[in-house]
C-alpha atoms as a printed R data frame, in Angstrom:
    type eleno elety resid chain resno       x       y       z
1   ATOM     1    CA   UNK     A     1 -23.163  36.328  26.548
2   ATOM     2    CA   UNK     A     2 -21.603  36.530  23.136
3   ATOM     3    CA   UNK     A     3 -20.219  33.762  20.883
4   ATOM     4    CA   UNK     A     4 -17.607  34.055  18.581
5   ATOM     5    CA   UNK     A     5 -16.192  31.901  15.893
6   ATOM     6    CA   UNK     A     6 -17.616  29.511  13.925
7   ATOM     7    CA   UNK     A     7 -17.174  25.960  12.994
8   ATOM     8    CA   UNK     A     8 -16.340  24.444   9.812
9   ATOM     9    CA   UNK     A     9 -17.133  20.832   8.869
10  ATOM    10    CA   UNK     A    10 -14.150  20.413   6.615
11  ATOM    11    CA   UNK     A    11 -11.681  22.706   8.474
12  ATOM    12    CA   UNK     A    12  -9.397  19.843   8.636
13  ATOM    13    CA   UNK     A    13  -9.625  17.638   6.356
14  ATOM    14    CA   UNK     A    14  -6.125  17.791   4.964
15  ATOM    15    CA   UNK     A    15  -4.688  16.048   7.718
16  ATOM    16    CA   UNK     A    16  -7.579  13.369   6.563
17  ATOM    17    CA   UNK     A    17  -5.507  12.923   3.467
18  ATOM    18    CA   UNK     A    18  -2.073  13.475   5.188
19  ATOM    19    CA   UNK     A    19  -3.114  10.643   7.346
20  ATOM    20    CA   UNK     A    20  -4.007   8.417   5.152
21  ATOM    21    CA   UNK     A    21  -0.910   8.777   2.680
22  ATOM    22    CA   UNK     A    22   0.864   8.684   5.545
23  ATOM    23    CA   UNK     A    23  -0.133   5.662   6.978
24  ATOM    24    CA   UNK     A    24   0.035   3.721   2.895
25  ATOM    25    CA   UNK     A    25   3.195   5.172   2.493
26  ATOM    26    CA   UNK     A    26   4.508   3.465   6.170
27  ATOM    27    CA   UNK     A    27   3.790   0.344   5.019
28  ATOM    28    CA   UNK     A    28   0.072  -0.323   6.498
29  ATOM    29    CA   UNK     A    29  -1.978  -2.638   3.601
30  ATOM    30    CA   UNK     A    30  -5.165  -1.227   2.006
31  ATOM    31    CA   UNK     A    31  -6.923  -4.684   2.879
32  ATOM    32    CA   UNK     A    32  -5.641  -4.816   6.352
33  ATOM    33    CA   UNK     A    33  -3.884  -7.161   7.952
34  ATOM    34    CA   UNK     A    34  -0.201  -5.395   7.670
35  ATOM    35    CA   UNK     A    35   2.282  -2.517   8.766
36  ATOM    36    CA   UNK     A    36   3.252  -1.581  11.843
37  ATOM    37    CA   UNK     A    37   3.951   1.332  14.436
38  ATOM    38    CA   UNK     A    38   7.415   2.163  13.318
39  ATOM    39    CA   UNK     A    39   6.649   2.215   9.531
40  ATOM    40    CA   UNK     A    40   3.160   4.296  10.229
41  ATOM    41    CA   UNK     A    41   5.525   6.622  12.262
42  ATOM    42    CA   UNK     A    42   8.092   6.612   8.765
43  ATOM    43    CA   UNK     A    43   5.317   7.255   6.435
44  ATOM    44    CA   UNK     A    44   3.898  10.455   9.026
45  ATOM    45    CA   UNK     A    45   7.225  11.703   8.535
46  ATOM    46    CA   UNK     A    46   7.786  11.475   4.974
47  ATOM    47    CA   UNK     A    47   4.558  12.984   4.166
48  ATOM    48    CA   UNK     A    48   4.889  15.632   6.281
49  ATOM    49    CA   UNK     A    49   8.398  16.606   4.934
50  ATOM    50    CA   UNK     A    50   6.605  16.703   1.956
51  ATOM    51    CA   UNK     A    51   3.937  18.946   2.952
52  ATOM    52    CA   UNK     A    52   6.141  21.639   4.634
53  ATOM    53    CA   UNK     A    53   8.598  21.447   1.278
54  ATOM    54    CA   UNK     A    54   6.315  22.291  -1.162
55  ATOM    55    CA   UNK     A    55   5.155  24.965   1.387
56  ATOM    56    CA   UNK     A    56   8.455  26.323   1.447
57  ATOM    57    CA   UNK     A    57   8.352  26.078  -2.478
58  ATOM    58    CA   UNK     A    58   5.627  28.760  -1.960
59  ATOM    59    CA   UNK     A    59   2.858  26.437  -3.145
60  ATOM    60    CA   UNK     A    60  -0.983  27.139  -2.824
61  ATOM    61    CA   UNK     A    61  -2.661  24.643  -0.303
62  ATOM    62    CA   UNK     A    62  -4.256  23.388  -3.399
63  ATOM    63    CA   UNK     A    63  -1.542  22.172  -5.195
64  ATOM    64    CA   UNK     A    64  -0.283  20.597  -1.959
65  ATOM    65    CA   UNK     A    65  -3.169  18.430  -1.496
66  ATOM    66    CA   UNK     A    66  -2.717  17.277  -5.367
67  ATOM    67    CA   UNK     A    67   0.515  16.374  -4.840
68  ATOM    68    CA   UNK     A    68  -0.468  14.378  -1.596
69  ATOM    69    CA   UNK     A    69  -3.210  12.659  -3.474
70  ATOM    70    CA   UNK     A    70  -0.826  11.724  -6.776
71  ATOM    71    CA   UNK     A    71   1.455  10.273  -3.709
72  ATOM    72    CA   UNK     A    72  -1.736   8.179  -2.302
73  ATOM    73    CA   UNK     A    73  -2.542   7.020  -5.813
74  ATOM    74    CA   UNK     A    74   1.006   6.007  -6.840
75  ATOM    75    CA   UNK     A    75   0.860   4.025  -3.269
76  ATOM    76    CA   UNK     A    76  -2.044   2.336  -3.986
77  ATOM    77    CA   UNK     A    77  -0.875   1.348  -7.538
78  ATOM    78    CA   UNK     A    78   2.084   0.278  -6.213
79  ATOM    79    CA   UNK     A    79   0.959  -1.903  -3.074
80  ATOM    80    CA   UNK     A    80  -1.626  -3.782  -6.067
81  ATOM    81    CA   UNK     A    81   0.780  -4.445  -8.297
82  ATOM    82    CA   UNK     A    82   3.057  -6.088  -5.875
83  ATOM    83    CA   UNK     A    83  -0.298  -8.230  -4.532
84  ATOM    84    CA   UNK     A    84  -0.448  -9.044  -7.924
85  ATOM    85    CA   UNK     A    85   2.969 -10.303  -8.537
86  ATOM    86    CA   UNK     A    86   2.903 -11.970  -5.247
87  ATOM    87    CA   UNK     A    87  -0.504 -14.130  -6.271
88  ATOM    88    CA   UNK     A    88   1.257 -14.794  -9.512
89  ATOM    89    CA   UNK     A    89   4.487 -15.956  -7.800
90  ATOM    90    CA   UNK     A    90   2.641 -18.252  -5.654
91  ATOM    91    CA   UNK     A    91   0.207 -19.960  -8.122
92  ATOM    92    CA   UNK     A    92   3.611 -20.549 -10.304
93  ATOM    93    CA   UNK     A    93   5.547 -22.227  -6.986
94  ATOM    94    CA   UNK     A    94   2.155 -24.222  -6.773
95  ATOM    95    CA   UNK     A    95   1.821 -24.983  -9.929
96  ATOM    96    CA   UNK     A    96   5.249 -26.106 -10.304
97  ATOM    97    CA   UNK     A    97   5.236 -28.079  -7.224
98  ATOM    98    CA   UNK     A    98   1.939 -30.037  -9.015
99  ATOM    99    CA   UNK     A    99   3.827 -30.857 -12.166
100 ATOM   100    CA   UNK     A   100   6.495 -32.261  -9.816
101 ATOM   101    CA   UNK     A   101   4.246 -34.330  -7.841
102 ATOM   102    CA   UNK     A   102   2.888 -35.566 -11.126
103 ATOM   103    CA   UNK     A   103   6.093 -36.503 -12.551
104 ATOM   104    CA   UNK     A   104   7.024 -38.576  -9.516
105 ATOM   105    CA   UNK     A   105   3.730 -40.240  -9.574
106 ATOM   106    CA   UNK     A   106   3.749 -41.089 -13.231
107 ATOM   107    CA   UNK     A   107   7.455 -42.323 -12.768
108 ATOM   108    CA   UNK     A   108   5.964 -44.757  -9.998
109 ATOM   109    CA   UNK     A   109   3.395 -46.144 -12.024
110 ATOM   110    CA   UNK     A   110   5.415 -47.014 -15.208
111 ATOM   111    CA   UNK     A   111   8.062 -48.866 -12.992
112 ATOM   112    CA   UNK     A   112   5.016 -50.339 -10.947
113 ATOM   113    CA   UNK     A   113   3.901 -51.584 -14.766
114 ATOM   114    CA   UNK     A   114   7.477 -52.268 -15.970
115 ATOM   115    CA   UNK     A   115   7.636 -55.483 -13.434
């Protein structure tokens, strides 16, 4: 008997990284919790367009993993910023619903005192 081949630990981790770009970029959130099917399906397909043009730009494997990872990172930055702006929205719609409870309270008590 003779054995051939041999087996690589890392022989595929690219499609590691494609898979995880692909599933930010579709939509799912880093925490959890959101995306969907369809968008995971979106994001598969985007990244892989991506991969096989800069292929087809002639582009060593290398350099097509960098841009995949400058993709994830932009992703990233961009889904924290908008949980960011989305905790800031909703502590100012909190906020301003306190000051309006406050106002009508302190508008009760002064005509509560007026009489």
């Amino acid at each position: 008997m003779c054995k051939s081949g041999t087996a690589q630990g890392l022989g595929l981790q690219y499609l590691l990284l494609a898979g995880t770009v692909a599933a930010f970029v579709g939509g799912v959130s880093i925490l959890g919790g959101k995306g969907g099917v369809l968008g995971a399906a979106i994001g598969a397909l985007t990244v892989n367009f991506l991969n096989t043009g800069l292929v087809f730009y002639a582009l060593q494997v290398h350099f097509v993993q960098l841009f995949t990872s400058v993709l994830l990172v932009i992703v990233i930055v961009f889904q924290t910023m908008s949980r960011v702006f989305d905790s800031r929205q909703a502590r100012k719609s909190l906020l301003a619903t306190i000051d309006e409870r406050k106002t009508s309270l302190l508008e009760k008590k002064r005509s509560a005192l007026g009489r």
